[in-house]
KOLFI-520981 format. One record per residue (C-alpha): residue number from 1; residue in three letters; chain; x, y, z. Coordinates in nm, 4 decimals. Example, Ala and Ser with C-alpha at 12.3 -4.5 7.8 and 13.67 -1.06 7.14 Angstrom:
! KOLFI-520981
ketor = 1&donu = ALA&tikol = A&X = 1.2300&Y = -0.4500&Z = 0.7800 .
ketor = 2&donu = SER&tikol = A&X = 1.3670&Y = -0.1060&Z = 0.7140 .
! end
This chain:
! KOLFI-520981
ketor = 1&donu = UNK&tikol = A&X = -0.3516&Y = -0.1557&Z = 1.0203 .
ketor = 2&donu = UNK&tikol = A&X = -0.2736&Y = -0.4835&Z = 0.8672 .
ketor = 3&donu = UNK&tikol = A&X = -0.6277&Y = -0.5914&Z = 0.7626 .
ketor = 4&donu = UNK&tikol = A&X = -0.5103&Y = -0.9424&Z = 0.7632 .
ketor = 5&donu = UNK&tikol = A&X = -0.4116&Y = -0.9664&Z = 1.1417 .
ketor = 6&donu = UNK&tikol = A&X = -0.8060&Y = -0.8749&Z = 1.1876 .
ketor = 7&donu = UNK&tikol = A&X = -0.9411&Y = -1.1791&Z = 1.0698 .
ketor = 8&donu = UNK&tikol = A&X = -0.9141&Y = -1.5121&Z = 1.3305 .
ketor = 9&donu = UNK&tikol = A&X = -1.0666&Y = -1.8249&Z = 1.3284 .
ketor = 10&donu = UNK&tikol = A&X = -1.2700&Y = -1.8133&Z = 1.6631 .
ketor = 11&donu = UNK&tikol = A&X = -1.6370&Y = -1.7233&Z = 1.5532 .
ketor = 12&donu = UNK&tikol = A&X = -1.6187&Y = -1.3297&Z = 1.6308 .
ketor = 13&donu = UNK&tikol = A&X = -1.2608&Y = -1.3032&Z = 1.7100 .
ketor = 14&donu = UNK&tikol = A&X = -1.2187&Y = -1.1426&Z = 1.3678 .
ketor = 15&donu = UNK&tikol = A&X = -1.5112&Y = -0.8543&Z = 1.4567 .
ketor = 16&donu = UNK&tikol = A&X = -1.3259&Y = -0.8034&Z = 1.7958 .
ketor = 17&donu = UNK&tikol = A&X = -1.0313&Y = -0.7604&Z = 1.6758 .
ketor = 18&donu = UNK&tikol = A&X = -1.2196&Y = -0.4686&Z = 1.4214 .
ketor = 19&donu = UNK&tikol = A&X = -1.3252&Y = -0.3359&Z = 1.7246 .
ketor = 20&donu = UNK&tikol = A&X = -1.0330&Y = -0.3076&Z = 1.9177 .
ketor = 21&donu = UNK&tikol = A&X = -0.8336&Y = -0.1811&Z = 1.6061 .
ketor = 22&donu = UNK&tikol = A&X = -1.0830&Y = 0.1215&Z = 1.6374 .
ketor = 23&donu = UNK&tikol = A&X = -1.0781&Y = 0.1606&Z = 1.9544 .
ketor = 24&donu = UNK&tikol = A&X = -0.7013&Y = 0.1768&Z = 1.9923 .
ketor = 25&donu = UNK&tikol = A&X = -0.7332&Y = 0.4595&Z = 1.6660 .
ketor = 26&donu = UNK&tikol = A&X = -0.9726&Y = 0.6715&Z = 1.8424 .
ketor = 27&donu = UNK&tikol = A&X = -0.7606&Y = 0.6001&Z = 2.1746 .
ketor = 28&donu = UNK&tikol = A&X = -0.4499&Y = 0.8249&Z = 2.0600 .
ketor = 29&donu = UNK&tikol = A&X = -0.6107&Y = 1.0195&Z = 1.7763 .
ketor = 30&donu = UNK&tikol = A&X = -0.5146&Y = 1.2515&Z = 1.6461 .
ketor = 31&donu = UNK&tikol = A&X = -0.3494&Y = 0.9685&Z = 1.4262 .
ketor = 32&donu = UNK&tikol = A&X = -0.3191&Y = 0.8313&Z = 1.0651 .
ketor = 33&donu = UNK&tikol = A&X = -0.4310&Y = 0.5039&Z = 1.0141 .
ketor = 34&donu = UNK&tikol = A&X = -0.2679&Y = 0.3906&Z = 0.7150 .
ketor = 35&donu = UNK&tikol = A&X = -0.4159&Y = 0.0712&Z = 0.5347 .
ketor = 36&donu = UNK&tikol = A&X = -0.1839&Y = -0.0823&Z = 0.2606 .
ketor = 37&donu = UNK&tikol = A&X = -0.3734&Y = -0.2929&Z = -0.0289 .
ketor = 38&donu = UNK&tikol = A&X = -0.7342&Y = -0.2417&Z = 0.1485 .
ketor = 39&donu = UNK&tikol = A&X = -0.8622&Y = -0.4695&Z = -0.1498 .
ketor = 40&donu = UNK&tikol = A&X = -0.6713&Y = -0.7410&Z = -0.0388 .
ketor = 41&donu = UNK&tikol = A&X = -0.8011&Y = -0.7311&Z = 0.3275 .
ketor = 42&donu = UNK&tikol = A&X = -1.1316&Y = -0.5225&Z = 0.3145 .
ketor = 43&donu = UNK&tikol = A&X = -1.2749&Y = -0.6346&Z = 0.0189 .
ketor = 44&donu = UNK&tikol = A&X = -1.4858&Y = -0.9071&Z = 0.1805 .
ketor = 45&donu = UNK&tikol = A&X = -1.8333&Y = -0.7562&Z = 0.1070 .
ketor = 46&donu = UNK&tikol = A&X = -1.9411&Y = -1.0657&Z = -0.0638 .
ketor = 47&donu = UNK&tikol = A&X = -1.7953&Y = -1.2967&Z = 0.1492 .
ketor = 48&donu = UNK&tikol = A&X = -2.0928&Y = -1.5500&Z = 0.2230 .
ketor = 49&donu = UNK&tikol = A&X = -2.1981&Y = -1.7817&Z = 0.5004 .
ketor = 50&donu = UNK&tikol = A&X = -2.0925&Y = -2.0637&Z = 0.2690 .
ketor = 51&donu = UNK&tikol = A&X = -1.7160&Y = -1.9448&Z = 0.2474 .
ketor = 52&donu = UNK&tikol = A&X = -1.6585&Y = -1.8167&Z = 0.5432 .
ketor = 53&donu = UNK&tikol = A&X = -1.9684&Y = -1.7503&Z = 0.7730 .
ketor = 54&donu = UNK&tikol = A&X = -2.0098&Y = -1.4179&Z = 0.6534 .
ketor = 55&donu = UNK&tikol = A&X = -1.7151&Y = -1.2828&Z = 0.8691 .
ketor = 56&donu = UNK&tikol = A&X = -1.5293&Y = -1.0729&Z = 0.6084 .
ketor = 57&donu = UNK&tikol = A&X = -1.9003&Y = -0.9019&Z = 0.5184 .
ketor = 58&donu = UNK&tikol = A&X = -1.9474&Y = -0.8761&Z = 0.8510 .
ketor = 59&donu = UNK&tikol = A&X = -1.5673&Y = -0.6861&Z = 0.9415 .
ketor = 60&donu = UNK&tikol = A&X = -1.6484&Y = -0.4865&Z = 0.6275 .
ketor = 61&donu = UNK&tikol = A&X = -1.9411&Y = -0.3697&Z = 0.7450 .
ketor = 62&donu = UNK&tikol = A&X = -1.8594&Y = -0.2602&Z = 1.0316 .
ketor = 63&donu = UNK&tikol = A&X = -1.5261&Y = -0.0908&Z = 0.9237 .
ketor = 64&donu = UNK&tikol = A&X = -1.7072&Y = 0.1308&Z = 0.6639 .
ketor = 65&donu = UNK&tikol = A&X = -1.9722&Y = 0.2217&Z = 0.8946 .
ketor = 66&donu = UNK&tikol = A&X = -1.6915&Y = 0.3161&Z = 1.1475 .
ketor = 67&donu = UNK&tikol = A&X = -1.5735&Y = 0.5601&Z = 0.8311 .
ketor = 68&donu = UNK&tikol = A&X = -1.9083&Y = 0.7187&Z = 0.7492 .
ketor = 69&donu = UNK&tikol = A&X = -1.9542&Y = 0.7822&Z = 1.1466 .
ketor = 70&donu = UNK&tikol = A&X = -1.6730&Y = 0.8724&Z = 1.2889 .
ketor = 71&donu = UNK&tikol = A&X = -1.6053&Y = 1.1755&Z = 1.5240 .
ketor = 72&donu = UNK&tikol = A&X = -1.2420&Y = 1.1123&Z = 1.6553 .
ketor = 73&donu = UNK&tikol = A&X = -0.9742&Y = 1.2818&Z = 1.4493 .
ketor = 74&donu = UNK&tikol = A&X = -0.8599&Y = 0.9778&Z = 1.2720 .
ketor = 75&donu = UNK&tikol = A&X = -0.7337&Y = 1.0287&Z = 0.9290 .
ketor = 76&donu = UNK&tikol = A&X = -0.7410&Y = 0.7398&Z = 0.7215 .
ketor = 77&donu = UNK&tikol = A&X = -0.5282&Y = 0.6729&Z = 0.4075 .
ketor = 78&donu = UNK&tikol = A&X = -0.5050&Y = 0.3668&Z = 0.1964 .
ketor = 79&donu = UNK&tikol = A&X = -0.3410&Y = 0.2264&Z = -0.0993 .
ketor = 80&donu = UNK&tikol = A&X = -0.5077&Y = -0.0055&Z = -0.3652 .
ketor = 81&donu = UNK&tikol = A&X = -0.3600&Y = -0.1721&Z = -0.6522 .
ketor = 82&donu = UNK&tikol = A&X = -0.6701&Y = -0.2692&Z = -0.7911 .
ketor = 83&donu = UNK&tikol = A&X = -0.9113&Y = -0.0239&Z = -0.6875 .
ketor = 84&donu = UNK&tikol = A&X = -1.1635&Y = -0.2780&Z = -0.9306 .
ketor = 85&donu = UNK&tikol = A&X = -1.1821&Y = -0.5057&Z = -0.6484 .
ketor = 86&donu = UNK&tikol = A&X = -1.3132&Y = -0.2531&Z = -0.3638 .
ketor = 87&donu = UNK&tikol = A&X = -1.7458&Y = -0.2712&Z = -0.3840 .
ketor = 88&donu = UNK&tikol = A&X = -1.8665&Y = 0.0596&Z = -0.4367 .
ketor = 89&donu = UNK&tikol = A&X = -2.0160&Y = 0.1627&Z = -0.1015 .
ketor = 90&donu = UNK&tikol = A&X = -1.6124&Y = 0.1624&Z = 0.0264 .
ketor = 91&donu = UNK&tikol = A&X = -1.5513&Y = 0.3922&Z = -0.2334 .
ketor = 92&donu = UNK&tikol = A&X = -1.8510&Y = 0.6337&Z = -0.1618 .
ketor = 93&donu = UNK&tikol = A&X = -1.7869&Y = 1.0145&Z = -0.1024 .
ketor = 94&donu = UNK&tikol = A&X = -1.8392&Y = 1.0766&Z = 0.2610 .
ketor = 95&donu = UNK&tikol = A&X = -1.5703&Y = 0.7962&Z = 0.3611 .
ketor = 96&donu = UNK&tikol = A&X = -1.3057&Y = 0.9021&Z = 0.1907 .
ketor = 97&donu = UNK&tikol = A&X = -1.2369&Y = 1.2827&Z = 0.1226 .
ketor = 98&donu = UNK&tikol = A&X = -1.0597&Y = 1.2434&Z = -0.1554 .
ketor = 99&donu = UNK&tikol = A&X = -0.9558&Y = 0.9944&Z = -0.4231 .
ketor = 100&donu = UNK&tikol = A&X = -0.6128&Y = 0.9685&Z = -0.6355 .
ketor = 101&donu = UNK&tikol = A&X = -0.4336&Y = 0.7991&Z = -0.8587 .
ketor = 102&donu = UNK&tikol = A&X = -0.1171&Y = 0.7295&Z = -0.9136 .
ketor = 103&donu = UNK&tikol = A&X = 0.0223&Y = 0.6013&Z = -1.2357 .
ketor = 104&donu = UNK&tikol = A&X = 0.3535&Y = 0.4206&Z = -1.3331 .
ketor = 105&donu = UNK&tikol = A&X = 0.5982&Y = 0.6672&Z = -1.3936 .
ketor = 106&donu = UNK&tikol = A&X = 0.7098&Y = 0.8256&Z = -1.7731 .
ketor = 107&donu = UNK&tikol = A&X = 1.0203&Y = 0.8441&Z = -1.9010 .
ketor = 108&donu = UNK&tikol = A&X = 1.1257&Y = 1.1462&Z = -1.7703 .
ketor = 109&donu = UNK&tikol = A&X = 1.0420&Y = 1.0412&Z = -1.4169 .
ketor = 110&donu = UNK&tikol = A&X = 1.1920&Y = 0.7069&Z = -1.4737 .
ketor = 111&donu = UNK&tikol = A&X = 1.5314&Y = 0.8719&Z = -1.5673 .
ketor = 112&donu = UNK&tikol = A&X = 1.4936&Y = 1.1439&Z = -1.2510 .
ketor = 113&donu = UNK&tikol = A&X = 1.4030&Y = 0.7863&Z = -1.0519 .
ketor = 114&donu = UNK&tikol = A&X = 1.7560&Y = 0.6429&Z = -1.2305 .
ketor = 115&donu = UNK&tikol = A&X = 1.9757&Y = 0.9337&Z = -1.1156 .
ketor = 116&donu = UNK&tikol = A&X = 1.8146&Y = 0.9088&Z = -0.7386 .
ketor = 117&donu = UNK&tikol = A&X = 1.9271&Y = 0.5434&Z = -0.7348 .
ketor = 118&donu = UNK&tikol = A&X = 2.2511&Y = 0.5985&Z = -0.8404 .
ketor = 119&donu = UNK&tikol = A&X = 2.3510&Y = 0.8868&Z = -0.6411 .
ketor = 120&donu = UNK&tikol = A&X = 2.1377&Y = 0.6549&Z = -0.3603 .
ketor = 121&donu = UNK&tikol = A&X = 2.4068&Y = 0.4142&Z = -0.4285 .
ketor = 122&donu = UNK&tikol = A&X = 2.7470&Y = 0.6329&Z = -0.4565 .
ketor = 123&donu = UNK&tikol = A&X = 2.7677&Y = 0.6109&Z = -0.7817 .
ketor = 124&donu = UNK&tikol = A&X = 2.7946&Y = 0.9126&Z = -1.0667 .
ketor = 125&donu = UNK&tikol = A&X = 2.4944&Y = 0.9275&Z = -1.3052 .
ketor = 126&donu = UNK&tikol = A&X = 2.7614&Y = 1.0544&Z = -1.5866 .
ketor = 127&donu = UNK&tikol = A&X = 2.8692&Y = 0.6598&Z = -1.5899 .
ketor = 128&donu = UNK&tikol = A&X = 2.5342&Y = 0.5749&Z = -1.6902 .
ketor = 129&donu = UNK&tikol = A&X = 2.2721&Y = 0.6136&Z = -1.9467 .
ketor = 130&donu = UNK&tikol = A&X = 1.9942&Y = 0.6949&Z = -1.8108 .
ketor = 131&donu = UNK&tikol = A&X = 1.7695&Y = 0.7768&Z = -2.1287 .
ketor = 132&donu = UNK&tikol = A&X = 1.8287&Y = 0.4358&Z = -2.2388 .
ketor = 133&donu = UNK&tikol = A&X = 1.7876&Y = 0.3051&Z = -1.8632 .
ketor = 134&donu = UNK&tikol = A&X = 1.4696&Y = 0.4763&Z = -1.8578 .
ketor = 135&donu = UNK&tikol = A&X = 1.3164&Y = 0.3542&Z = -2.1951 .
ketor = 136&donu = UNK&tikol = A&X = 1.4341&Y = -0.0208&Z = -2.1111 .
ketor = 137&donu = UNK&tikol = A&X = 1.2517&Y = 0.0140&Z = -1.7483 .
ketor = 138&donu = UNK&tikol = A&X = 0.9253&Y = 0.1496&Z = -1.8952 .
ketor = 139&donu = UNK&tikol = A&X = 0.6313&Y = -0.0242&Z = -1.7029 .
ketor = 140&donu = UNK&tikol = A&X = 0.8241&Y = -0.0578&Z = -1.4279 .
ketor = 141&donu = UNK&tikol = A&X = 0.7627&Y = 0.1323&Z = -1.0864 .
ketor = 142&donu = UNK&tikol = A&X = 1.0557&Y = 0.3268&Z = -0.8829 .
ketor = 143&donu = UNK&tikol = A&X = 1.1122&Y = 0.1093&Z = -0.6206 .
ketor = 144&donu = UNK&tikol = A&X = 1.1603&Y = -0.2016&Z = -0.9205 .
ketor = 145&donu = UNK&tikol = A&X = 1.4059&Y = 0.0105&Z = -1.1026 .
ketor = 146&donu = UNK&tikol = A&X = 1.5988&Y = 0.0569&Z = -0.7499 .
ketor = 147&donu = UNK&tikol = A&X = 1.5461&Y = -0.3194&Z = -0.7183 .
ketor = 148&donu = UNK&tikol = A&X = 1.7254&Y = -0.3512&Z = -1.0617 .
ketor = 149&donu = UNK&tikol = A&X = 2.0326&Y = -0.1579&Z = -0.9690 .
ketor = 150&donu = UNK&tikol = A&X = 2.0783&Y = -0.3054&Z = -0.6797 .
ketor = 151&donu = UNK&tikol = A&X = 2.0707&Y = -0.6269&Z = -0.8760 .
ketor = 152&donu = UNK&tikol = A&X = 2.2872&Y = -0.5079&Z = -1.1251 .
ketor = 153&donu = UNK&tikol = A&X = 2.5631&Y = -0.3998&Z = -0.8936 .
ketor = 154&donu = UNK&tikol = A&X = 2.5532&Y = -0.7728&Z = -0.7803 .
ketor = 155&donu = UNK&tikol = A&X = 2.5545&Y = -0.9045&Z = -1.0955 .
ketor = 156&donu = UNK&tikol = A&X = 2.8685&Y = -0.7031&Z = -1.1726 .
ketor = 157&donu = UNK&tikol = A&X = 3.0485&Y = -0.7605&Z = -0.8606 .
ketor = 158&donu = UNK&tikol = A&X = 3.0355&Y = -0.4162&Z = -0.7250 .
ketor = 159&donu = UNK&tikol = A&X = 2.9841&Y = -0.3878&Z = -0.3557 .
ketor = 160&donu = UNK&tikol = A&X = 2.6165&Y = -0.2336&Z = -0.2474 .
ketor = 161&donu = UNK&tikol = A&X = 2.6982&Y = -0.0292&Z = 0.0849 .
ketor = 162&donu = UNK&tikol = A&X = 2.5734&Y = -0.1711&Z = 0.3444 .
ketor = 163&donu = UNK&tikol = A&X = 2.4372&Y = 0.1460&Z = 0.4991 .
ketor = 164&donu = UNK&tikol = A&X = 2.2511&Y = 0.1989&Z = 0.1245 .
ketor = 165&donu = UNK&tikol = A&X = 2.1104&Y = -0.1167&Z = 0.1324 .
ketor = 166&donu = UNK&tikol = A&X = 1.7221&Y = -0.0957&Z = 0.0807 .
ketor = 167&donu = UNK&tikol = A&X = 1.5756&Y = -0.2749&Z = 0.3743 .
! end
């Protein structure tokens, strides 16, 4: 569901579209419905009629009560990356059945993630080193140290197969 496709500027388009959203869900559950960066386009609890009529309380509103009452096998997942921004009633036990986080990878993970990308990108890890590759990526997340090979193999005017080519 991409939360921001929801919202419309016809006063209740944006609760309609909620609607149908759930209704299309419960429709051909079983189902996932996957929500990526739900504080970005659920977060709207305190939205107000002076910034936008109340329409983002509103669609948040009725989206977590959809949550806490829902019968139709509809698994929902979603990913934050500031789970600081999300009011505390979306985070309440009952709507979600469980809670994780993820952190940014350590350096052992970041060299496992180096040796993926290579081999990802026909290349032999051997060429590389990927303890050093690994402490000079720290901070970063997997798919930015693939982003940085690929770069890299541009930079040094190696050809990135086509078929490898992250999309």
């Amino acid at each position: 569901m991409d939360a921001g496709k929801i919202y419309a500027g016809i006063v209740g388009q944006s609760e309609s579209n909620l609607r149908l959203v759930i209704q299309t869900a419960e429709a051909i559950a079983p189902c996932v419905l996957w929500l990526d960066e739900i504080e970005k386009g659920l977060a709207g609890s305190k939205s107000s009629g002076a910034t936008d009529g109340g329409t983002s309380a509103r669609v948040f509103g009725s989206f977590i009560s959809w949550m806490q009452e829902k019968t139709s096998p509809v698994f929902i997942v979603a990913t934050a990356n500031d789970v600081s921004q999300l009011p505390p009633e979306m985070l309440r036990k009952g709507r979600w059945d469980e809670l994780f986080f993820v952190d940014l990878p350590n350096q052992a993970e970041r060299e496992a993630i180096w040796k993926i990308q290579i081999a990802k990108y026909e290349r032999d890890s051997k060429d590389f080193d990927t303890v050093q590759l690994a402490k000079a990526t720290e901070g970063l997340t997997g798919s930015e140290i693939e982003a940085v090979f690929i770069e890299s193999l541009y930079c040094h005017g190696r050809r990135v197969h086509p078929a490898k080519r992250a999309v």
